[in-house]
N, C-alpha and C positions, 0 to 999 in steps of 0.2 A: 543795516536794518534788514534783518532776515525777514520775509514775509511772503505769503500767497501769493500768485500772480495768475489770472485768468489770460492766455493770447487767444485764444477760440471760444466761443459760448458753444456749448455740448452736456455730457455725462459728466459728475462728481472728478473721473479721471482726468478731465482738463485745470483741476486748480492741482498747481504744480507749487511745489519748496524750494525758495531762491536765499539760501545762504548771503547773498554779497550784499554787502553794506551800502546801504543809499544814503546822501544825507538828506535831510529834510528843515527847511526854515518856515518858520510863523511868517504869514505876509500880516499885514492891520489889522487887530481885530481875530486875531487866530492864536491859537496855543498849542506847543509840541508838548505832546504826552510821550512818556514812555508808556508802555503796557504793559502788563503783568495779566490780564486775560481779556478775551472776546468772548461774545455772545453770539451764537447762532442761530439764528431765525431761520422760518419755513422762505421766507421771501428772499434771503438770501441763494436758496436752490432755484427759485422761477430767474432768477436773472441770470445767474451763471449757467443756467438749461438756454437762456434767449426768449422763452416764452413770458416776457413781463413786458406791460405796457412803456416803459422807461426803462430803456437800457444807457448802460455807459460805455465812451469810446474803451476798444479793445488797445493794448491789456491793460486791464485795471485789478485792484486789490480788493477782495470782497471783505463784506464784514462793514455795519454800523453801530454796535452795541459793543461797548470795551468800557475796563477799567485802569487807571495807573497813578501817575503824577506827573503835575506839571514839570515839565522841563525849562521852559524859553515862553516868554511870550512877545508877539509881534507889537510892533506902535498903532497909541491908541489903545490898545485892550482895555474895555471898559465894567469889568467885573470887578470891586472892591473886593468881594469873598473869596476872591480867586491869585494866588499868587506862585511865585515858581516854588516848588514843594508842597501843595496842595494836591491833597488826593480826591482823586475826581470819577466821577463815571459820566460817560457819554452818550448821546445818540445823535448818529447821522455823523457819522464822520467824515471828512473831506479826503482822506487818501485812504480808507479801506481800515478795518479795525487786525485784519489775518496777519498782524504783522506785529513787530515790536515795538514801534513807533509810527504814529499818527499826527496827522495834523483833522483840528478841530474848530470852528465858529466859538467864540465867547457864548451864544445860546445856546449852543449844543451841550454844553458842560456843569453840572452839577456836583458840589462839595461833599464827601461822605464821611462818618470815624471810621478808620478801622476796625476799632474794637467793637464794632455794633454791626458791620457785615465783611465778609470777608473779598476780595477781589474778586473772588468767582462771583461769589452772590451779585454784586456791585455790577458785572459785566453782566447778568441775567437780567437786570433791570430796563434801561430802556425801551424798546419798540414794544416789550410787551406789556409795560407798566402805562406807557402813555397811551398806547391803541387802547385798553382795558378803561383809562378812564376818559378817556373821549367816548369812545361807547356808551358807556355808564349813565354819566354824567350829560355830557355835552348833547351825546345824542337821544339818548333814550330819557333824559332827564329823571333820573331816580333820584326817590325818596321817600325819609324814614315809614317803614311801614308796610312797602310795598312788597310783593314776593317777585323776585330774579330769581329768574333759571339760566345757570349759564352751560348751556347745549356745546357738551368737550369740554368738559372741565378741568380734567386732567394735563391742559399742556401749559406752557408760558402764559398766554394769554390768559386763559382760563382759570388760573390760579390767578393771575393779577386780579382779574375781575370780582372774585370772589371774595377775595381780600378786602378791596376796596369797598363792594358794596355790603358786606359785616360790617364796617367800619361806617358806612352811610345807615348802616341801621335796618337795614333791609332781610327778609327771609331769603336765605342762599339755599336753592336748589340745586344741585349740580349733577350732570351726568358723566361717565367713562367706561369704557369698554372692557377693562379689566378689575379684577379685586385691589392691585397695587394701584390702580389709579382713585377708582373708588375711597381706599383709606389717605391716598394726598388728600383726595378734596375736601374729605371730611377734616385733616390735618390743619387744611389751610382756612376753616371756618364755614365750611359748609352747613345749613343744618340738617339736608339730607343729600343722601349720593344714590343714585337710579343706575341700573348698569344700561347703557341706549341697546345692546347686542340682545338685550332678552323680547324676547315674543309678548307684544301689548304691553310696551314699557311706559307708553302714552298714558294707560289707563294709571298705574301707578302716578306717576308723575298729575294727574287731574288729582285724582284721593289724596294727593300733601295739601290739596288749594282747595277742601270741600268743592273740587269740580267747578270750581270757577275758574279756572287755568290762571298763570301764570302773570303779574302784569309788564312785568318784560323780558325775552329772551333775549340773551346775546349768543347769536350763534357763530359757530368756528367754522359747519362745513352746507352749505345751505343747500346746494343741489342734491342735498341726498336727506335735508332733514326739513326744507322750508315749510314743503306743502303741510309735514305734521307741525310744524311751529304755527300755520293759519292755523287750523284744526282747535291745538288748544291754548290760543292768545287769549286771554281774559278781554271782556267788553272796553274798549279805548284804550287795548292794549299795546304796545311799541314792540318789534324787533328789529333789530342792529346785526345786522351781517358784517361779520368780521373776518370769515373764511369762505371761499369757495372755489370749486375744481372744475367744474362743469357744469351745462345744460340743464333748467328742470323747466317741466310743465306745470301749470297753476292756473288753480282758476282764481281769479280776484274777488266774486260774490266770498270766499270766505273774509276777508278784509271788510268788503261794505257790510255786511251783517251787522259786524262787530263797531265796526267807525275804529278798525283798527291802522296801524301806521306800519309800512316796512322802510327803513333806512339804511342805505349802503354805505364804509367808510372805507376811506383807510388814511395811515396816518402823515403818509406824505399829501395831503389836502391840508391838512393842518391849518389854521391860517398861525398868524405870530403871537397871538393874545390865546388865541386857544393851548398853544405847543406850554407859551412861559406857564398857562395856570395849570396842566397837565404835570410840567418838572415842577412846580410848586406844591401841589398835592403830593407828587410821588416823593420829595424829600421833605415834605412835614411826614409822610407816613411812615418812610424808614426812621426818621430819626425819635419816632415815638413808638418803634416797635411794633402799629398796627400792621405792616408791612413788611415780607420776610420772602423774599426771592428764594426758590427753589429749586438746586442745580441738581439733574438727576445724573453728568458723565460729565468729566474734565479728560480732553484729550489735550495733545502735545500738540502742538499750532501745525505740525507738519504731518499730523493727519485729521488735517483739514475735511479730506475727500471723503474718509470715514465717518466723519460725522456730520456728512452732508448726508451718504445712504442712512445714518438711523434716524436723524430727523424726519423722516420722509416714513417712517417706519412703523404701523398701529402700537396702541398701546402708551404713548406719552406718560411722561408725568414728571415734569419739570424741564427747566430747561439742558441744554447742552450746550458748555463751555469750551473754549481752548486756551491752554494756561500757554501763554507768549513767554514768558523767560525762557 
């Protein structure tokens, strides 16, 4: 089982290419995948850096977001949809997705067609399909009618976001940094795209809402965009922190003004009803097309490292894959 291995938490250069064959068995209630690709997440960097609130013992194989087929299932497994040769995508995996095979929880596992997305796509999907609709949904509670802005619209998340809340009905705002990112958002169901980098891009972004702002943001990177998310939250308006880097200062009278709401996530809080309706939305949505994963870089699972520095990288605009064959 070729796959990633972390022994030191450090720089991108500590996940190292281990050729040698492991074997791996389902215990109760688990299923071996082979893999055919992973999904790389920003959260995958804060752990293999050491700076994340939950870390795993050393060394462990990084990577929650993959796709493949079942191989083996352990005693017990309680998925009828689910059987050995079923092609499946994942999140949360129990031994690390940077690899060729994984083992997985019967919840953690979702059935997909091939012919309606591709393994890369398939491996794009979880962390940022179910953070985007617990956000959305769970948190900010939208619905049809309302206007979302989703502040970074251009990365995984963000594009999840937008998807789903087109699909809820909602006016999609979206901001990015670049023109490439700009046209994903609008790609992915935006009805407008704001570049955040221009000078008084707030004021734009008031004039899509007749100046009534927004009535939910979902934002990607908070300490650098909160204080303008108060600024222009619509009256009993909600945002959902879904990123952040650092430190900001705020004052709260912009909250009480408004009787507005700030909510912080993330999606290992989950509880178990919220995770199963999260992968229940995300595969009614693929499999009716409203929902369409966007893989911007497929690398070779043994540069790993490489594409841990461009996730990390301005400019987003979809995900980044590593094909495991």
């Amino acid at each position: 089982m070729p796959a990633i291995h972390v022994h030191a938490f450090g720089p991108p250069s500590v996940l190292t290419y281990d050729p040698a064959p492991i074997t791996l068995t389902p215990g109760p209630n688990q299923a071996l995948i082979r893999l055919h690709a992973a999904g790389v997440n920003p959260v995958d960097t804060y752990i293999r850096s050491g700076q994340y609130a939950r870390l795993p013992s050393l060394p462990y194989t990084p990577g929650m977001d993959g796709a493949g087929e079942v191989l083996a299932l352990g005693e017990g497994f309680k998925r009828p949809d689910i059987a050995v040769g079923t092609k499946v995508w994942l999140c949360r995996s129990i031994t690390g997705t940077y690899a060729t095979h994984c083992l997985a929880d019967a919840k953690s596992l979702c059935p997909f067609n091939p012919d309606q997305i591709s393994y890369e796509q398939a491996a794009a999907v979880g962390v940022a399909y179910l953070t985007a609709w617990i956000a959305l949904v769970k948190k900010a509670g939208a619905t049809q009618g309302e206007t979302v802005l989703i502040h970074g619209g251009s990365g995984g998340v963000g594009l999840a976001a937008i998807q789903f809340a087109r699909q809820i009905g909602c006016t999609v705002i979206a901001t990015a940094g670049t023109e490439a990112g700009l046209h994903q958002c609008i790609m992915s169901g935006a009805d407008y795209a704001v570049n955040h980098r221009e000078a008084d891009y707030e004021r734009k972004l008031l004039g899509l809402t007749d100046q009534k702002g927004p009535d939910i943001i979902i934002e990607m990177l908070a300490n650098v965009n909160l204080a303008r998310d108060m600024a222009m939250i619509a009256q009993r308006g909600r945002i959902t922190i879904v990123g952040n880097r650092g430190e900001i200062t705020i004052n709260p009278r912009g909250l009480m003004a408004k009787d507005a709401t700030v909510t912080g996530m993330s999606l290992f809080n989950a509880t178990d009803l919220e995770w199963a309706l999260a992968m229940r939305a995300t595969r009614d949505g693929l499999a009716h097309g409203t929902l369409n994963p966007v893989v911007r870089d497929v690398l070779p699972l043994a540069q790993a490292a490489a594409a841990h520095d461009l996730i990390m990288q301005d400019g987003s605009r979809g995900k980044i894959v590593l094909k495991c064959d």
